[in-house]
C-alpha positions as CSV (number, residue, x, y, z in Angstrom):
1,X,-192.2,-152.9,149.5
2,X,-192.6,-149.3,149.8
3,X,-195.2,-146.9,147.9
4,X,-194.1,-143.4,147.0
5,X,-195.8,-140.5,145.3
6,X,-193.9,-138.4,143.2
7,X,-194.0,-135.8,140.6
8,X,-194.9,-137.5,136.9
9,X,-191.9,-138.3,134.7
10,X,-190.7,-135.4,133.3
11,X,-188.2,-136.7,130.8
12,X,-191.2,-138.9,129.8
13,X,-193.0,-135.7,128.8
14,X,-190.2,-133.5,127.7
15,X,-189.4,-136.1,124.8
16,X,-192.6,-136.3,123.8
17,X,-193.3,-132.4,123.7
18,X,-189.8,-132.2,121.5
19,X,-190.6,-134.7,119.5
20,X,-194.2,-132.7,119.0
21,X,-192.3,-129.3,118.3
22,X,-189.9,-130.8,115.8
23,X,-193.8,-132.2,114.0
24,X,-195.0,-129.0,113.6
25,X,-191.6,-127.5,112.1
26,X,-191.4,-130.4,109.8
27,X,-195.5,-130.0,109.3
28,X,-195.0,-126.1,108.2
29,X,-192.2,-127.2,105.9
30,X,-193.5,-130.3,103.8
31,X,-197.1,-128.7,103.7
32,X,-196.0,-125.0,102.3
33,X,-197.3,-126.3,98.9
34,X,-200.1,-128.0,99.6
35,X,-201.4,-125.1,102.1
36,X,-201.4,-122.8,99.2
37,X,-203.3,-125.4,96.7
38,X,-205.6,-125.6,99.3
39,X,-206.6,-122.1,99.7
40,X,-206.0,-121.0,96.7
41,X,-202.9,-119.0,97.8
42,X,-204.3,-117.5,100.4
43,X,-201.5,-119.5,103.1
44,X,-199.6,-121.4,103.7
45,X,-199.9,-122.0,107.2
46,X,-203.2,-124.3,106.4
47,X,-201.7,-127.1,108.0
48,X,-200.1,-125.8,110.5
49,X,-202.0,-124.2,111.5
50,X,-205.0,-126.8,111.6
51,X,-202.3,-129.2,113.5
52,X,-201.6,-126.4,115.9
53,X,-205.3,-126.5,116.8
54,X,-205.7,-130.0,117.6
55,X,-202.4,-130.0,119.7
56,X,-203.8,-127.6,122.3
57,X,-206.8,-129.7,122.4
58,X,-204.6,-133.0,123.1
59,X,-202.7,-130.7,125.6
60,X,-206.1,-130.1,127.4
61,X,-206.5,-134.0,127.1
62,X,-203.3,-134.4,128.5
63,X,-203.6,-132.2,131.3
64,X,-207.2,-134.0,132.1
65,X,-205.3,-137.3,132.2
66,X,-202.2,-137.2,133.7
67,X,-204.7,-135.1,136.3
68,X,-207.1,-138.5,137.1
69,X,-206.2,-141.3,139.2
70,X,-205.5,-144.2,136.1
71,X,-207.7,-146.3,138.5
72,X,-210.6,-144.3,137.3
73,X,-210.1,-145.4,133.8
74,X,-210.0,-149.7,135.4
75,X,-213.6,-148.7,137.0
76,X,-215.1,-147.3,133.5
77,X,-212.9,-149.7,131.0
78,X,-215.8,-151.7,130.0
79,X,-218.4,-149.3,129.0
80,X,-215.9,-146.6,127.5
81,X,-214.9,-149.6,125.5
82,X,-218.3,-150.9,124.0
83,X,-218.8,-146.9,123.3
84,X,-216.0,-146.6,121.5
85,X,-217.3,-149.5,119.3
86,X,-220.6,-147.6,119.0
87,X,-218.6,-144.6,117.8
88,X,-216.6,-147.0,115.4
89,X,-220.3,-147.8,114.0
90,X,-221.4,-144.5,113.4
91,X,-219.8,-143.2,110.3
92,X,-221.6,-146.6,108.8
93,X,-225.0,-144.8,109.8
94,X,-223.4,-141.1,109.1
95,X,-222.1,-141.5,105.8
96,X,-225.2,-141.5,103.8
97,X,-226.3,-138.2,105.4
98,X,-222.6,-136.7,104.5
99,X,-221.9,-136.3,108.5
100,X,-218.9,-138.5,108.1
101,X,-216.3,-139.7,105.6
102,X,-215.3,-142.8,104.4
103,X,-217.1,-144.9,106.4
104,X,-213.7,-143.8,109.0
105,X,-214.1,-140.6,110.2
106,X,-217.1,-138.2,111.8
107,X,-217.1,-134.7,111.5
108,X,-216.9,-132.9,114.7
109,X,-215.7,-129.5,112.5
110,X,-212.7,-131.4,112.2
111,X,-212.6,-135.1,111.0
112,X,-212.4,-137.7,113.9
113,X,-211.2,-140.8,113.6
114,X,-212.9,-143.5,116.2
115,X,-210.2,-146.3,115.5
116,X,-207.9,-143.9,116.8
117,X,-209.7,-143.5,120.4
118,X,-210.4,-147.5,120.1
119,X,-206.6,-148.0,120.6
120,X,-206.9,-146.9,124.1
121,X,-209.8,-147.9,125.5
122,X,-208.5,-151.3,124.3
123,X,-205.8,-151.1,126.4
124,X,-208.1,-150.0,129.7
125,X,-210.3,-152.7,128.4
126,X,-207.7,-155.4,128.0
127,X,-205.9,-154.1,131.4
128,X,-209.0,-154.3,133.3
129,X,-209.7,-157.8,132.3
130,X,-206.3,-159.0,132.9
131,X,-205.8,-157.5,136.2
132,X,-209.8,-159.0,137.3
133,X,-208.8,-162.2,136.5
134,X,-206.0,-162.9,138.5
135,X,-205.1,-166.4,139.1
136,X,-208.0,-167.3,136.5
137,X,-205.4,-166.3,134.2
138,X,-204.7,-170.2,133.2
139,X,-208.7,-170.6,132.7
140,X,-209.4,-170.4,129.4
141,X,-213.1,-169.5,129.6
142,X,-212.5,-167.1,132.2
143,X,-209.6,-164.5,130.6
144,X,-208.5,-166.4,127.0
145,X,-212.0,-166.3,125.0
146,X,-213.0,-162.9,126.3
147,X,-209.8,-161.9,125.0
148,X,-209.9,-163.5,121.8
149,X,-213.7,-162.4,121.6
150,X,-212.4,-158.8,121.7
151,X,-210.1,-159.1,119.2
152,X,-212.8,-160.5,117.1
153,X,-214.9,-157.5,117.6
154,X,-211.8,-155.0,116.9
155,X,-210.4,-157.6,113.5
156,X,-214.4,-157.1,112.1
157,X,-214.7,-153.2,112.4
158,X,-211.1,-152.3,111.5
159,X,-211.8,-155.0,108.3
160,X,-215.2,-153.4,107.8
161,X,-213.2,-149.8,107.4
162,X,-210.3,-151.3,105.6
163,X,-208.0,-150.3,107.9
164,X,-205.5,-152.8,108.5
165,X,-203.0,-150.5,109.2
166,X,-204.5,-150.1,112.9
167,X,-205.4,-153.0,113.3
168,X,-201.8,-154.4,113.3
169,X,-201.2,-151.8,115.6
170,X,-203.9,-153.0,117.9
171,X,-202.6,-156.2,117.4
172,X,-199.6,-155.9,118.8
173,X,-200.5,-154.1,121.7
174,X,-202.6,-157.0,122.5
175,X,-199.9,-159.6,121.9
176,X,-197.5,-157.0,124.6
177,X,-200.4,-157.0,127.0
178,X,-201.0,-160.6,127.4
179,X,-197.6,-161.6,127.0
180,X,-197.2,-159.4,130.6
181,X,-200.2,-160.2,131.8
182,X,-198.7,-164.1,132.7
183,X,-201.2,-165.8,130.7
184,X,-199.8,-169.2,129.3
185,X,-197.4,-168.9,126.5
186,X,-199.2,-171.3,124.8
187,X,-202.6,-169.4,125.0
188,X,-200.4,-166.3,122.8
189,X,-199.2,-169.1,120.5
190,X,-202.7,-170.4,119.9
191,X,-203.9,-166.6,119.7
192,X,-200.8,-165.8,116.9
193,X,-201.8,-169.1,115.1
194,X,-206.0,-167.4,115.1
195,X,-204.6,-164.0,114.1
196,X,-202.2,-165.8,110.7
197,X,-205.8,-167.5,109.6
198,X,-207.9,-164.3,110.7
199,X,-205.1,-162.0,108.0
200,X,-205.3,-165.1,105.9
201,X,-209.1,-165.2,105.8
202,X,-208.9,-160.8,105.1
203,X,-207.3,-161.4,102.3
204,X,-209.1,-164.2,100.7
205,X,-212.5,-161.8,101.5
206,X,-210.7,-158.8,99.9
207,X,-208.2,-160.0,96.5
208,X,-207.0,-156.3,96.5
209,X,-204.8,-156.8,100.0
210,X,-203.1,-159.7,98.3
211,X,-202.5,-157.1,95.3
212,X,-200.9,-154.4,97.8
213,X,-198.2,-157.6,99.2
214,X,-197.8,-158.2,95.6
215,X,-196.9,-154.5,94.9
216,X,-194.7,-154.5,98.1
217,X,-192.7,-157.2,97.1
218,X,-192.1,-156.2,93.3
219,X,-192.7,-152.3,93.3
220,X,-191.6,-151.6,89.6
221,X,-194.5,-154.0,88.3
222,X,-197.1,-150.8,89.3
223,X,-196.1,-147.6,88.0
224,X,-199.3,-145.8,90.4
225,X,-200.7,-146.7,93.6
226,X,-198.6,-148.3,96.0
227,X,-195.5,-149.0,93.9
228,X,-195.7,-144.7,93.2
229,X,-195.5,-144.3,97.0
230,X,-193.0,-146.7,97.7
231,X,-190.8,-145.5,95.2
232,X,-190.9,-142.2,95.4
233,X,-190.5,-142.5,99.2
234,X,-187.1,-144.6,98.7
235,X,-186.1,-141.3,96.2
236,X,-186.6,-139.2,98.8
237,X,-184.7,-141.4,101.6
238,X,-181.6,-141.8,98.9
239,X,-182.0,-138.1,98.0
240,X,-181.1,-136.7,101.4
241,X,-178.0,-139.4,101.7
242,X,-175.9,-139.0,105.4
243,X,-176.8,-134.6,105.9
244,X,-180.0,-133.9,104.0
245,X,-180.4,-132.0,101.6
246,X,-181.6,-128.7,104.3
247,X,-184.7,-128.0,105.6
248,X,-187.0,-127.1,103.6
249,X,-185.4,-128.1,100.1
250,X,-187.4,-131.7,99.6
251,X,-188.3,-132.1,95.7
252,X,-190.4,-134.8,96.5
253,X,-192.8,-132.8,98.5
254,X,-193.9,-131.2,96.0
255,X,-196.6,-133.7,95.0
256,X,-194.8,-136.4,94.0
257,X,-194.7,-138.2,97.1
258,X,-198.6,-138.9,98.6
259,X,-199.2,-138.0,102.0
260,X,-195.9,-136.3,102.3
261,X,-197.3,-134.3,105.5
262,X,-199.0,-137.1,106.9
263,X,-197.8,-140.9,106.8
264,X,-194.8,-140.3,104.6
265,X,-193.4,-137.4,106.3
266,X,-190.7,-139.2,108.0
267,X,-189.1,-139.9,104.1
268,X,-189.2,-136.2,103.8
269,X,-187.5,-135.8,107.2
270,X,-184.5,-138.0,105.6
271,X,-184.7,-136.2,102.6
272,X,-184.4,-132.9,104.0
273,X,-182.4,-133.5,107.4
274,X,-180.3,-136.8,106.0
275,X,-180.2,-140.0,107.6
276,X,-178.0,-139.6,110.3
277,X,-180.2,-136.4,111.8
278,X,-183.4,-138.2,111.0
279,X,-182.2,-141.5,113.2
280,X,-182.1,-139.1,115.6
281,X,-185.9,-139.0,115.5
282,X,-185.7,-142.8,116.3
283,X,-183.3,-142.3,119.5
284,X,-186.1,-140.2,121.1
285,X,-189.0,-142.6,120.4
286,X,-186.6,-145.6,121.8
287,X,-185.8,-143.6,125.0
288,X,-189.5,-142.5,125.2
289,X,-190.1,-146.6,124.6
290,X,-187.6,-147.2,127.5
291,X,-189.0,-144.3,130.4
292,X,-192.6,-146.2,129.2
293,X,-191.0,-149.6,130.2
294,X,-189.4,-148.3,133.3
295,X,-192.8,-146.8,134.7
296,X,-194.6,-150.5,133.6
297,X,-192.3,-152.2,135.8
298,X,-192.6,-150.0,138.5
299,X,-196.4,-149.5,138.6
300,X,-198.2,-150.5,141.8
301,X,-200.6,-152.8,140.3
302,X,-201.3,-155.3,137.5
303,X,-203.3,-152.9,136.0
304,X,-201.1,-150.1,135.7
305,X,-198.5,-152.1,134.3
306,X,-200.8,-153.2,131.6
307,X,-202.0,-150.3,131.0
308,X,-198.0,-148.6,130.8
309,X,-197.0,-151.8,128.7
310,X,-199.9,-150.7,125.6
311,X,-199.5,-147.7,125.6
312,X,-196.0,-147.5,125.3
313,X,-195.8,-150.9,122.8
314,X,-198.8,-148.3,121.0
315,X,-196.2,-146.0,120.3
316,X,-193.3,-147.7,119.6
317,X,-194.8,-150.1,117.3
318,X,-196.8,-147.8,115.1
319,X,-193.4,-145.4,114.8
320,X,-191.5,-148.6,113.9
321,X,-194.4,-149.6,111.3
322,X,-194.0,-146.0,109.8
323,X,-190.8,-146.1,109.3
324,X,-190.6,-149.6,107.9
325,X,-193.0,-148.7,105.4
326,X,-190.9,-145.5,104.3
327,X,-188.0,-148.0,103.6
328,X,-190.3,-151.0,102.3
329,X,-189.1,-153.2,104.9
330,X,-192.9,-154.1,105.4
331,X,-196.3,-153.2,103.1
332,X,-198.1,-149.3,103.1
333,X,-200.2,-149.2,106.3
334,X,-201.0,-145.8,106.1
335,X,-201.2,-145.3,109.8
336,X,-199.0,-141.8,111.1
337,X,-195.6,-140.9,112.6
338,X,-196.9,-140.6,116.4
339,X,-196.5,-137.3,117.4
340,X,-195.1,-136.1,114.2
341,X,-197.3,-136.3,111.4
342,X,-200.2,-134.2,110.6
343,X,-203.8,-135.3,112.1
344,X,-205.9,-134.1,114.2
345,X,-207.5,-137.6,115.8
346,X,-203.8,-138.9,116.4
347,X,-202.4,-136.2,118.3
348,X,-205.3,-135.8,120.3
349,X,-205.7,-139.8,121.5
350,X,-202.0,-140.0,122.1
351,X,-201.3,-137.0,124.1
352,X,-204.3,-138.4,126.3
353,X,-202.4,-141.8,126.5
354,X,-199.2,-140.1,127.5
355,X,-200.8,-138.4,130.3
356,X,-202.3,-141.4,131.5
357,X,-198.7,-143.1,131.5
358,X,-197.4,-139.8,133.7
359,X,-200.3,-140.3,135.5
360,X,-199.0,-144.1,136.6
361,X,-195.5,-142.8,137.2
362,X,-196.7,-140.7,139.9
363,X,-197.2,-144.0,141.9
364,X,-194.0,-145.6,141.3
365,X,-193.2,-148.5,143.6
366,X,-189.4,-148.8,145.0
367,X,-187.9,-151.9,147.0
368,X,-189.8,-154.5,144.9
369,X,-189.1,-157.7,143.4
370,X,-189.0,-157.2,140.1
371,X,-189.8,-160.5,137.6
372,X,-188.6,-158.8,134.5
């Protein structure tokens, strides 16, 4: 079992970078309109301006990542974790004193979003206590309540902002993490069964999630709200049939369709660009999905493949959420097209996570026995 060390995986990063360029152009075209509202028809570059901005700061991030050992990040998991939570408190404090928004983001002179950053020092967090444990895997006081206790904490705060949206996300990482990690299957079965009363419970606390399934499941009963963004997002999809109808020509953009620019850009990408250019979209964040995989089984360590496995079951769940959501396959989320859609936060986090993935790849293991 041999170790080698290698330059980072460049098809890796060259998908992501395309699939950031592509953002951008789609970013300049869907937000033309609401650039100019903005400024008063000064530009309208607003966005992309703005967007532009934040992805030299993720490629600083990225640089800084794919730059540091990934054991450094195993070392600091804990604390970088429990300050992330501190930092998902803070807008609570903030708000009142107009420094943040929503009780969601903090204003940095742009608005940050701590749920984002919470995504991956979960997974440092979650990899570091996987990989300690070891053999105490199968000890329940040891490696299952910790986890579940974690979870907890994250199902509170994201609950707290009313942010489901990422805390799916988060819990599906989770599920990928410990489902590689060689924990019991029954301890994940017990932890799925916890989660179904945990959503359960969310929705009993809050009577308008049950109102947003309700919507989802019969869209024509509300004419505004959810049922307006589904439907107008199916319009757009049908609208661009197999070619699109070009770039830059979406109606639907044109505020009828909330968020266009942020989490329902990809139904303007179909609208514009046609279904059979927009899958397209889907056949780079599969192949990125599948270099992600590739480097998880070759890491050297437990903890690099846990790490590898969440960030890469990170991305491709929240881009199949998106997507779902665009064709009302499941309920609004409102969490963004990774790499794609406009946001500062996003961009930022992920290009950081993507260089800690390179980062691993540098210390691919050959000759190995694999067990999956």
């Amino acid at each position: 079992m041999n170790k080698h060390r290698k330059h980072s995986d460049y098809l890796l990063s060259l998908a992501v970078f395309a699939l950031i360029a592509f953002g951008l152009i789609m970013i300049y075209s869907v937000s033309k309109y609401y650039s100019l509202e903005v400024t008063d028809g000064a530009t309208d570059k607003y966005y992309l301006k703005h967007q532009f901005y934040m992805i030299c700061i993720g490629l600083v991030a990225w640089i800084a990542t794919q730059s540091i050992d990934y054991h450094f990040w195993q070392k600091n998991a804990s604390w970088m974790f429990f300050a992330t939570i501190g930092l998902i408190l803070l807008p609570v404090v903030l708000t009142p004193l107009g420094l943040a928004h929503e009780y969601r983001w903090i204003s940095l002179g742009f608005n940050f979003q701590p749920a984002e950053l919470a995504k991956l020092t979960f997974i440092f967090y979650l990899a570091g206590l996987f990989s300690k444990q070891g053999e105490n895997l199968k000890n329940i006081a040891k490696s299952f309540y910790p986890f579940l206790i974690a979870i907890g904490i994250i199902a509170v705060l994201m609950a707290l902002q009313k942010d489901l949206g990422t805390l799916a996300v988060i819990i599906l990482i989770s599920a990928g993490m410990f489902l590689v990690s060689g924990a019991p299957f029954i301890q994940l079965i017990a932890s799925l069964g916890i989660g179904t009363f945990g959503v359960w419970l969310l929705i009993k606390i809050e009577p308008y999630r049950m109102q947003r399934i309700l919507t989802f499941l019969n869209p024509d009963a509300s004419s505004t709200g959810a049922g307006y963004h589904i439907k107008n997002a199916l319009i757009a999809i049908g609208s661009g049939g197999l070619w699109g109808l070009g770039f830059g020509q979406s109606k639907q953009k044109y505020l009828y369709l909330p968020e266009a620019h942020t989490d329902s850009i990809f139904a303007i990408i179909c609208e514009e660009l046609g279904a059979l250019r927009s899958a397209l979209v889907i056949v780079v964040f599969c192949f990125i999905a599948y270099r992600g995989l590739r480097i998880a089984r070759n890491a050297p360590d437990i903890f690099g493949r846990l790490v590898a496995i969440g960030v890469t079951v990170w991305i491709f769940s929240q881009m199949a959420i998106n997507i779902a959501a665009m064709f009302a396959i499941v309920p609004l989320t409102g969490i963004p097209l990774p790499f794609i859609s406009y946001g500062g936060t996003s961009i930022i986090i992920l290009l950081a996570a993507v260089g800690v993935l390179t980062n691993i790849s540098k210390y691919q293991m050959t000759n190995q026995n694999k067990k999956w």
